[in-house]
C-alpha positions as CSV (number, residue, x, y, z in Angstrom):
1,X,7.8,-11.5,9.9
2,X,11.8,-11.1,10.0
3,X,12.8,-7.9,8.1
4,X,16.2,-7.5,5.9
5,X,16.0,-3.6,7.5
6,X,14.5,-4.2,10.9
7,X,12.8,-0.8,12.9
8,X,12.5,-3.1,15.9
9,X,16.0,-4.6,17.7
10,X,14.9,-8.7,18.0
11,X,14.4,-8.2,14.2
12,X,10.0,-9.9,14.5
13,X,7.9,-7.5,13.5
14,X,3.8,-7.8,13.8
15,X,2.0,-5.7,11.1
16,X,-1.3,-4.2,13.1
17,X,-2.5,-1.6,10.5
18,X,-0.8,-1.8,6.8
19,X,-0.5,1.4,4.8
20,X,-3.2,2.8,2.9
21,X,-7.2,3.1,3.9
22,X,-8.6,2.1,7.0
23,X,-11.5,2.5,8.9
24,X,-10.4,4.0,13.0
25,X,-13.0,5.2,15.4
26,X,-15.4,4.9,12.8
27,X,-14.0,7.0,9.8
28,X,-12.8,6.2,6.4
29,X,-8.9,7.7,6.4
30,X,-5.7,7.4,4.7
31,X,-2.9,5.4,7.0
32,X,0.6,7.3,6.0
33,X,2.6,4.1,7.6
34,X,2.5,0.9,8.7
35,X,2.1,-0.2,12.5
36,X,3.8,-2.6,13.9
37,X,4.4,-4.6,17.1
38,X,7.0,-7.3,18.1
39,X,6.2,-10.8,17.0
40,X,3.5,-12.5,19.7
41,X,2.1,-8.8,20.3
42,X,5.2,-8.0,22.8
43,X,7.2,-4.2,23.0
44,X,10.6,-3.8,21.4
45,X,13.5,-1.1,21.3
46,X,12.8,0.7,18.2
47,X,15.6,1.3,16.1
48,X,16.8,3.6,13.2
49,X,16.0,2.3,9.8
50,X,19.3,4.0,8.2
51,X,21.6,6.6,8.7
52,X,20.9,9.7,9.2
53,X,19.9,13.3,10.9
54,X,17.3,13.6,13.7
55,X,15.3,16.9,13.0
56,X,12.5,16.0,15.8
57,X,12.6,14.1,18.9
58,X,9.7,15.7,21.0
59,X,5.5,14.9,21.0
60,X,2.4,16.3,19.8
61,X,-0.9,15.4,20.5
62,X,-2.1,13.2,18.1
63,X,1.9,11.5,17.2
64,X,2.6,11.2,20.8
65,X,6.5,11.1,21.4
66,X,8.2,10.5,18.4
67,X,11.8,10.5,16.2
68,X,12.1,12.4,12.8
69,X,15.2,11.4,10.6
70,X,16.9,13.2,7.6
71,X,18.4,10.4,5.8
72,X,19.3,12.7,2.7
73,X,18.0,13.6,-0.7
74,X,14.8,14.5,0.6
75,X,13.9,10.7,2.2
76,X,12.5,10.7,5.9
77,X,11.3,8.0,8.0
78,X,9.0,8.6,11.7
79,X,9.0,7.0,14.4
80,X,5.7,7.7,16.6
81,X,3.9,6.6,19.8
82,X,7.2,5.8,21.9
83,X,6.8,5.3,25.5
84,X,6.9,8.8,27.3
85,X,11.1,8.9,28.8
86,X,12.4,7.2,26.4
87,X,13.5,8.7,23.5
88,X,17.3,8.0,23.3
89,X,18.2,11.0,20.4
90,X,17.6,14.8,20.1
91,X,17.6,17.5,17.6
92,X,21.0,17.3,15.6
93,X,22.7,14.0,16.1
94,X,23.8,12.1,13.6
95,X,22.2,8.3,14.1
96,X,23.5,4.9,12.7
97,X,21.4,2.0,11.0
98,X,19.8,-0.5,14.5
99,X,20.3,2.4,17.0
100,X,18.1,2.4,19.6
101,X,15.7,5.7,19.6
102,X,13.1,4.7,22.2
103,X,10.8,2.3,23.6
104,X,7.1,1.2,22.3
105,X,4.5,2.9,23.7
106,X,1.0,4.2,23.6
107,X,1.9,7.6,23.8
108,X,-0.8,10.1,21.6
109,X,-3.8,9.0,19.3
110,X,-3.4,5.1,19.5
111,X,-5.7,1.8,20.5
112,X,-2.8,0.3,22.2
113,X,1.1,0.1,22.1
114,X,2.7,0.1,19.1
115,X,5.2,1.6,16.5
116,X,4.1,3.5,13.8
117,X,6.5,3.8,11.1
118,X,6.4,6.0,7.4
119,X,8.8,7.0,5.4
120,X,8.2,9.8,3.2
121,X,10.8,10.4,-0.4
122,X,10.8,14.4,-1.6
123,X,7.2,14.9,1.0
124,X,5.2,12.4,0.0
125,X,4.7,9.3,2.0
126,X,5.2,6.1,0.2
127,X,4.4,2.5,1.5
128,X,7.0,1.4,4.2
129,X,6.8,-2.4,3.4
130,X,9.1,-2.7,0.5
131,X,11.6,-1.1,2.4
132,X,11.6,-2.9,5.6
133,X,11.4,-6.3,3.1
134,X,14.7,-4.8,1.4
135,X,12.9,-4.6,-2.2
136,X,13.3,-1.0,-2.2
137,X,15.5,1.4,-1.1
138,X,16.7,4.9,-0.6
139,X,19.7,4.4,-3.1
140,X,17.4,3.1,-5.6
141,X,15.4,6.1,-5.0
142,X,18.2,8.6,-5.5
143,X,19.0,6.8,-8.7
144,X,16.1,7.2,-10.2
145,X,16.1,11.1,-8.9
146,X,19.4,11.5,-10.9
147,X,18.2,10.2,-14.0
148,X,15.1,11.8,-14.1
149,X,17.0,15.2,-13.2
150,X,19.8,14.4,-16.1
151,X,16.7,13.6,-18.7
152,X,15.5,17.1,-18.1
153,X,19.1,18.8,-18.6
């Protein structure tokens, strides 16, 4: 499937694992994002979904090596399971929409190479798809933040 916002740089992306419940090493649990591969099951360069603030570029156990970004108004997307080296970004710098942040990998708690990808808007994690399709989007998001918060005024 071709993306209108793209997370990998040819633009084909391979859903593996959609978001919500699955079943992984044989328990019931909630998937926070979607996982994703190149079209035909190859790697990619992952790349920055908007513009924004990185506020992690390290690894934990479970994540592997990954990419937090602040893109404002309380909306963050992840980036986890990049190859180990290649993470392109650290804490602090300001990232554009398509710039490279790492490679694929297999890095932390995975079954094989891939990308997972979530976005979460004021700390919960909502469904990535409509996103990456371009039927949703931050600004929309905001919007509806500033009515809600105008309503209550």
């Amino acid at each position: 499937m071709e993306y209108k916002n793209p997370v990998l740089k040819k633009g084909k992306h391979k859903v593996t694992s959609p978001f919500g419940m699955r079943t992984i090493w044989g328990q019931k649990k909630m998937h926070y994002g979607i996982d994703l591969v190149g079209e035909g099951s190859t790697l990619d360069y992952i790349i920055a979904f908007d513009d924004g603030i990185v506020v992690a570029s390290t690894s934990s156990v479970s994540m592997g090596q990954y990419v937090r970004i602040d893109h404002g108004n309380g909306n963050y997307t992840r980036y986890l399971h990049l190859k180990k080296g290649s993470r392109t970004v650290k804490v602090g710098d300001k990232v554009f929409k398509g710039q490279v942040l790492g490679y694929m990998g297999a890095t932390g708690n995975v079954t094989g190479a891939h990308l997972h990808f979530d976005i979460s808007v004021n700390g919960a994690y909502v469904d990535p798809a409509p996103y990456l399709e371009g039927t949703k989007s931050f600004e929309e998001v905001n919007a509806v933040k500033e009515w809600q918060l105008a309503a209550i005024a």
